[in-house]
N, C-alpha and C positions, 0 to 999 in steps of 0.2 A: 543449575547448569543449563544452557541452552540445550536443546532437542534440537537436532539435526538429523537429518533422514539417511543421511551416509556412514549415520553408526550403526542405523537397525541393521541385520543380520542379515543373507540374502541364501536364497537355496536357486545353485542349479537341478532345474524337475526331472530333466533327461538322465543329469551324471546321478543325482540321490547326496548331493556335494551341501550341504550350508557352511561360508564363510561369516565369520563372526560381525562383520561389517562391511561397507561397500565402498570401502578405499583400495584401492589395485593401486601396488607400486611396479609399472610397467619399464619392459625393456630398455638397459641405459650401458650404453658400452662402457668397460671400464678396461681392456686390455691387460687380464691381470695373470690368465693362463701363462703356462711355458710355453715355451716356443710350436711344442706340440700338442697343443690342445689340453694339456692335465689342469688339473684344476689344483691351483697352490696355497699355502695355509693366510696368503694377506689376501685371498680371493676372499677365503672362507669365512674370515677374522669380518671384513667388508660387511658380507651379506648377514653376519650374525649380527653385527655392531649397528644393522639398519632393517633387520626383521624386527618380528611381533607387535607392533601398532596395528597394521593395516592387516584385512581378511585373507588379500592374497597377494604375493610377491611374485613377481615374475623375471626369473635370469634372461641375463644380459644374453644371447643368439648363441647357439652351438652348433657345429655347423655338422652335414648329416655323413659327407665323404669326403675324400682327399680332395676333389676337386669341388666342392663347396666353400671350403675356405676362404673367407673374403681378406682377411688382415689378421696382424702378428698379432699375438696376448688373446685369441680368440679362443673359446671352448671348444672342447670338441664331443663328439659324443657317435662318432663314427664307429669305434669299435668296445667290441667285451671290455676292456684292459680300462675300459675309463669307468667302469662301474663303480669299482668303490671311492675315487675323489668326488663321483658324482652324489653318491653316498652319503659321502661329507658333510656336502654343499647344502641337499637337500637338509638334510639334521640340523644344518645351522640356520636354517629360514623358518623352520617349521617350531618356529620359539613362539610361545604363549599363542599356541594354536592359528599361527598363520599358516594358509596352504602354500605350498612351494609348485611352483608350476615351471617348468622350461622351454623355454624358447628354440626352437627348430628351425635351420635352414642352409639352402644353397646359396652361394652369393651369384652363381650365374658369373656374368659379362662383370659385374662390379667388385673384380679380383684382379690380380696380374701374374705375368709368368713367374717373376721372381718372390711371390708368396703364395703360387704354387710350385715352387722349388722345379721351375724349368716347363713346366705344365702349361698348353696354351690357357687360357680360360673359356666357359664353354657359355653354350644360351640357348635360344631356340634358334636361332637366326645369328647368318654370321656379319651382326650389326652393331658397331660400335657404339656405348654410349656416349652422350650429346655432355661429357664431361672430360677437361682438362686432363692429360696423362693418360688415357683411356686407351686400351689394346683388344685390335678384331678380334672377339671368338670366333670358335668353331663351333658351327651348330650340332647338336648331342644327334647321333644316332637312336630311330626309334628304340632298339635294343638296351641303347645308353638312358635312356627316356624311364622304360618300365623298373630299369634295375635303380634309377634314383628315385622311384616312387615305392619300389619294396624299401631303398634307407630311410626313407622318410618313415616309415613303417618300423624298422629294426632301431632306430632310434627311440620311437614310443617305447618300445619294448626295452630297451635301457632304460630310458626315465620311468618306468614301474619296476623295474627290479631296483632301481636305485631309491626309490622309494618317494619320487615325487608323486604331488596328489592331483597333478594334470601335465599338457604339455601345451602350446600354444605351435600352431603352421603359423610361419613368416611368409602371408602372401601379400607384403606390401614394401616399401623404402625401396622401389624397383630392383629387390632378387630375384630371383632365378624362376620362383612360381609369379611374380610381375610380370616377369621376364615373358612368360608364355601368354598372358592375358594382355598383354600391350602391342597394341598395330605397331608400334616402332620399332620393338624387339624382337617380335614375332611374325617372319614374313614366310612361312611355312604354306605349303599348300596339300600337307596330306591330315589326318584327323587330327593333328596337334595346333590345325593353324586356318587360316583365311579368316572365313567368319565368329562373328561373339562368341556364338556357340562352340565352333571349337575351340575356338583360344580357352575357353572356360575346361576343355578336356583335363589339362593336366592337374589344374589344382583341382578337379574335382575328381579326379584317380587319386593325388595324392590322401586327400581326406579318406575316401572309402579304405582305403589300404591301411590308413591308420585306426580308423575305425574297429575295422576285423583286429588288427591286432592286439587294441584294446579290450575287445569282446573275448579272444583268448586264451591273454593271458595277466589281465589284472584281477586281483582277487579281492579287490576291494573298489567304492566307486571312483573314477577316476574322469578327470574332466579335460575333455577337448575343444581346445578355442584356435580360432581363425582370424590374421591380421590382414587388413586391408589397408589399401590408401588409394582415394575415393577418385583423381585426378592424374594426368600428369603434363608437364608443360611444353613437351615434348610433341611433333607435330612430325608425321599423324601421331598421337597418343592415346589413352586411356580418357573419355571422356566421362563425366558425368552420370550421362544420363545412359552410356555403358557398363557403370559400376550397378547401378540402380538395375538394371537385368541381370546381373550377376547376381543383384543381394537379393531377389526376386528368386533365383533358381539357389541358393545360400542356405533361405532360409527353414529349406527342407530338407537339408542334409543332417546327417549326424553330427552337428558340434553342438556345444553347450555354450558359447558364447561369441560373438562378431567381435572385437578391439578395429579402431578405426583409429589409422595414425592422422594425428595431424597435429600442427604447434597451437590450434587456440580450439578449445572445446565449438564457439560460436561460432568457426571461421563458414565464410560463406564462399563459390566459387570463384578460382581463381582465373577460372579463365570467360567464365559467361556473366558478366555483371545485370542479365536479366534476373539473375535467381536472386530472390530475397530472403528465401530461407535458410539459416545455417543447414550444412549438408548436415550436419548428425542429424538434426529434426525430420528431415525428409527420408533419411534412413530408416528411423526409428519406423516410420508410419508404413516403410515398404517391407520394414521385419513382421508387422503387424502381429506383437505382441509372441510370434511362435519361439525367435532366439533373442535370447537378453543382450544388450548393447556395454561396452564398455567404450566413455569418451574421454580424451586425456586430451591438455594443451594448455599450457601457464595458467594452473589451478594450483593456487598458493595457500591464500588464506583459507579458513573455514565459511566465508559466507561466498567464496568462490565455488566451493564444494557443495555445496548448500544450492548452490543454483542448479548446478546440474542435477543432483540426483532428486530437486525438487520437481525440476521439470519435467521427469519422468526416465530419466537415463538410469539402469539399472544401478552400474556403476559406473567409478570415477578415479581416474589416473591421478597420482600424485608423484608428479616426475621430480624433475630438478632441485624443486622443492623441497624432497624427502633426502637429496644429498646434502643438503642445510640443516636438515633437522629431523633426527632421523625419530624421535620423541612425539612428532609431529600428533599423532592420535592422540598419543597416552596426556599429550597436555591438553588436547581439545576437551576428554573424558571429563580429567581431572579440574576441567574448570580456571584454566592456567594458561590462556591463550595468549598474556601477554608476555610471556615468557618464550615464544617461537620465538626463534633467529630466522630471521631474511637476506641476512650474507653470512658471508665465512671470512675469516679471521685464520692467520697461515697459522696461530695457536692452537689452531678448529683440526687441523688437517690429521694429525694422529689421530685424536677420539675419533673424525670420523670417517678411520679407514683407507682414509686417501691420500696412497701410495705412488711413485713411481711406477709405471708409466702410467699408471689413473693421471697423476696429478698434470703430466706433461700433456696430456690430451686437452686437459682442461685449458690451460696458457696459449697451446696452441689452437683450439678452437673458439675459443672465445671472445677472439680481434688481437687487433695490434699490439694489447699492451696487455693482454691475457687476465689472468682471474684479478679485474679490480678488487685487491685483497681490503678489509677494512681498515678505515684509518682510527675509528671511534666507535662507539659502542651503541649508534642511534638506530642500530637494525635497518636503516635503510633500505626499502623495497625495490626503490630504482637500480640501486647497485645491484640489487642481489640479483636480476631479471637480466642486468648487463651481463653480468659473469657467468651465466652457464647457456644465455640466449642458443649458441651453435654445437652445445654437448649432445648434439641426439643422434649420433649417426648411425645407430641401430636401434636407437629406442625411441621416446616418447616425441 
């Protein structure tokens, strides 16, 4: 069997955390909650029918308050009453020793009134996004400010009592903690806003908040990770070489891991074509070595994976990919690699999991003529790349 480096084992040093390998199956919407946030048995069925290969799984976003809510089939994890689906949920990821981690967040501005059931949507700033169908928020009141930084906190504190073995801050895919570090959406002028440094205020209250309540009330070690998304194309926006001051003052916080969103592990600036470096490299070297890096983006095959975590990336995202094949590791392991599927076949869709309104997400996001289903059995890579290219709208 080939030796690939994203099966050795990896320990986070801070949490006291080893995952059995260094495949992270990262954040992927799949819209499968009730209307209000519970968590339902095809959610559950999903994430069991697609755990235990990879070290650690990470749920699809749950959002922290009522008005965090970005879209319907969303998790939720706002209040006590969702502990035990969450319960559930966790139990069915945490198969053959993978860690189950959740995903936390506000959606801010990138909500609407009508799924906040009449509720304006809120930001830092009452600045529309630069998106289609978009409605002005109302900027949060400092008060409204402190008290979404203790949910972010009372939400940790459900995901240990529910017995995940981390949680991940959503502070990238422009929500609500973007929302604050972005010149576009944050045009505040008291400690939440003007310059880098403050805009950096709130996600970095939110982390300490979650921090302490990690500290406690988890009785066992538990791991906190932080999302990012290094750009944005938006003008004025999130620049570059603003991120890189952020992940400079990052990487002395209490998290145990950086997740850096973006669609290609190598991708390089989108908007300054001087940089020749892919930004996770430049990342990497401004973590310098203190917090371990997860990088995720059309990393399919094993010698995909193989690059990355050769190059020194602790770990490595297997997105879209792992909704193809959810075996994905266990046939790496086994020596049985020509046995991955690279599309899905509408035969594919019960084994795996992929339910109404999962499957309608998939049709409608994925172009005109939705999940090029197969016609043949040649595993075709190209299709498979076509068909889930725009499923990421809260994950990988």
């Amino acid at each position: 069997m080939t030796k690939y480096s994203f099966l050795e084992p990896y320990t986070f040093e801070h949490a006291g955390v080893t995952i059995k390998n260094r495949v992270v199956i990262p954040p992927m919407t799949e819209c499968m909650s009730f209307h209000d946030g519970t968590v339902t048995e095809d959610e559950i069925e999903y994430y069991r029918k697609h755990s235990g290969g990879a070290g650690m799984f990470i749920t699809a976003v749950a959002y922290v308050n009522e008005l965090g809510k970005g879209f319907e089939g969303e998790l939720s994890i706002d209040d006590d009453k969702f502990i035990p689906g969450l319960t559930k949920l966790s139990s069915a990821i945490k198969k053959n020793g993978t860690k189950a981690v959740v995903q936390i967040f506000s959606a801010g501005r990138m909500s609407s009134t009508a799924i906040l059931r009449g509720n304006q949507p809120v930001s830092a700033s009452a600045v529309k996004a630069v998106r289609a169908g978009s409605e002005e928020p109302r900027p949060l009141t400092d008060a409204e400010i402190e008290q979404t930084i203790k949910d972010f906190g009372q939400a940790v504190r459900r995901a240990i009592e529910a017995g995940f073995d981390g949680a991940e801050i959503h502070g990238a895919n422009t929500y609500l903690i973007q929302q604050f570090f972005s010149p576009h959406s944050n045009r505040r002028d008291d400690k939440w806003g003007g310059s880098v440094e403050n805009r950096m205020n709130f996600p970095l209250a939110v982390i300490k908040e979650c921090r302490e309540i990690v500290e406690k009330y988890a009785k066992q070690p538990f791991i906190l990770g932080y999302r990012i998304s290094p750009e944005e194309i938006e003008k004025p926006g999130i620049t570059f070489d603003q991120t890189l001051q952020f992940v400079d003052v990052l990487k002395d916080q209490p998290i145990d891991y950086l997740h850096v969103s973006m669609g290609d592990v190598w991708r390089k600036s989108l908007n300054d074509n001087t940089i020749s470096e892919s930004l996770n490299e430049t990342i990497k070297k401004h973590l310098d070595g203190k917090v371990p890096l997860i990088v995720v983006g059309d990393v399919q095959t094993p010698a995909d994976a193989a690059k990355a975590t050769d190059a020194g990336f602790e770990m490595v995202g297997l997105g879209r990919q792992s909704l193809r094949e959810p075996q994905w590791v266990q046939k790496v392991e086994h020596d049985d690699e020509g046995s991955i599927r690279y599309n899905i076949s509408i035969d594919d869709l019960d084994e795996l999991g992929i339910k109404k309104p999962f499957f309608d997400i998939l049709m409608i996001l994925s172009g005109p003529t939705g999940i090029p289903l197969s016609t043949s059995q040649n595993n075709n890579r190209d299709d498979a790349n076509a068909a889930l290219d725009h499923f990421l709208s809260g994950g990988e």
